[in-house]
C-alpha positions, 0 to 999 in steps of 0.5 A: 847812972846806969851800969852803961854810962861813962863818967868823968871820973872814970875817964880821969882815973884812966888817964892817970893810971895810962900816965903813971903805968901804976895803979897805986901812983894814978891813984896817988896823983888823984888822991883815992885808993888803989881799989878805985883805979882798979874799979874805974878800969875794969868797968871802962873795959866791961863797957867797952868791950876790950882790955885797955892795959896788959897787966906787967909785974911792974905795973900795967902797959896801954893795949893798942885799944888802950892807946886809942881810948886814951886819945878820946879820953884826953880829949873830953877832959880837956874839952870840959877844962876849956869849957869850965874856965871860958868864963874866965878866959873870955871875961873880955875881948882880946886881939893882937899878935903873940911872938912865940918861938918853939922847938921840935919837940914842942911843935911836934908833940906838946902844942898843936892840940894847946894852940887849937884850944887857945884858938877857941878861947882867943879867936882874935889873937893871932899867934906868929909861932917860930921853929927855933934852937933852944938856944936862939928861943932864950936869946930871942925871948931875952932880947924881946924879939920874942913875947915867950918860948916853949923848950925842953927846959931841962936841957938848959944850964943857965936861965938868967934873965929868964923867968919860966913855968914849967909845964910839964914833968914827962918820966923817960922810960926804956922803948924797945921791941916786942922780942928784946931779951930785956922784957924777960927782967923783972927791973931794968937798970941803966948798966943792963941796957948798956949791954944792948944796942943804943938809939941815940935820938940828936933832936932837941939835944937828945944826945947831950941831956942822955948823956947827962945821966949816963955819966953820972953813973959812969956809963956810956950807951952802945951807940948803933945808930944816932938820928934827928928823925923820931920816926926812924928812931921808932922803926928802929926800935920796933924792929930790934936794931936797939933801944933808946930811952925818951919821955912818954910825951914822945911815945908812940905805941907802934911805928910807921911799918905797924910794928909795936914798942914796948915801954919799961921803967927803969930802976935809976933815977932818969930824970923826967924832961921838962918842958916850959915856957919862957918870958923875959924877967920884968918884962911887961907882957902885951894883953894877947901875950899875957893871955897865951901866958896865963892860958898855957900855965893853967890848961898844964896846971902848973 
């Protein structure tokens, strides 16, 4: 390999670091050492030209560079999962029709690009996707109006009659703008943002699961503004009306008008949300279903 060539491990050990936001835990969610995340970074940004994170006495943050280096990155991962596990996935031909119901969130964020996989895997299945309410997603699955759901699993209180995968863990961290005063702190606490402006996002439950964890250290957020919009949320943000904290999954490194959000961790223990799959307890799946099934769980590595 010549000192210009890119490698496959190179492109994971920076996509593990631009998901942890430390070096030190990418390099324990890919089990090698600190030194070799360090490495593999540096030498992308010697190849490439540009700096990829900006180095933060917490850990490190995307550049706008990094942000679109990591959507290539994601790409030709995921391109060589799909086609290291085609043997698998095509070992016979299957047709039919998968009902599945999804979220906001999830339709939004998590399964456009997982749907255009599963397409090229299953050209044959045809997928009958719903917009629903987590609620109306498990009764649907529940009564067999749907083969499976995909919702924000930590949102829910009870799942009886359910069973479920989940396939993706995504941290919550604080967003807020360029100038916000609290980018001065070395750490920031749930009671330090509860003295700023709050954004409440109402999508997908927002409102209920934060508050959730708001009191639970009896805090209460100063609500400014609450919306369903994601992209009024981050206009809002970006321009210094407030803060709000969400998963990384929902990230976005600038808003609509070009302005940047910062991201920051937060010292308490915000759980992460979850997002999964649903089906319904002993339920004997169709062949197209068990295979939207069984792809999901695998390409999440769950």
């Amino acid at each position: 390999m010549t000192k210009h060539d890119v490698s496959m491990r190179q492109l994971r050990y920076f996509v593990a670091a631009a998901e942890t936001g430390q070096f030190s835990q990418a390099a324990s969610k890919v089990h090698v050492s600190q030194s070799a995340i360090t490495a593999a970074v540096m030498q992308l940004e010697e190849r490439l030209g540009v700096k990829l994170f900006e180095r933060m006495p917490y850990g490190v943050s995307l550049t706008a560079e990094g942000n679109k280096f990591l959507q290539h990155a994601s790409h030709i991962l995921d391109t060589l999962q799909d086609a290291l596990s085609e043997p698998f996935f095509l070992s016979h031909a299957i047709s039919g029709v998968v009902r599945v119901g999804a979220s906001y969130t999830v339709l939004g964020y998590f399964l456009p690009n997982l749907l255009a996989r599963f397409k090229r895997n299953y050209p044959d299945v045809e997928i009958d996707l719903i917009d629903m309410e987590r609620s109306s997603i498990e009764a649907a699955v529940t009564s067999g109006e749907l083969d499976v759901g995909l919702t924000v699993i930590s949102n829910a209180s009870d799942l009886g009659g359910l069973e479920h995968s989940v396939l993706i863990r995504s941290r919550r961290q604080l967003w807020l703008a360029s100038a916000h005063p609290l980018l001065q702190s070395a750490s920031i606490t749930l009671k330090d943002v509860a003295g700023h402006a709050y954004i409440m996002p109402t999508v997908d439950e927002g409102e209920t699961s934060a508050l959730r964890y708001w009191h639970s250290q009896d805090l209460e957020p100063q609500v400014a503004f609450r919306t369903s919009s994601m992209e009024s949320l981050r206009g809002l943000v970006a321009h210094g009306f407030g803060v709000t904290i969400l998963s990384d999954m929902l990230y976005r490194a600038w808003s609509l008008e070009g302005k940047k959000i910062e991201i920051r961790p937060l010292t308490d223990a915000v759980p992460p949300m979850e997002l999964g799959l649903l089906w319904r307890e002993g339920a004997s799946l169709n062949e197209a279903a068990s295979a939207f099934q069984q792809f999901l769980i695998h390409a999440c590595g769950s």
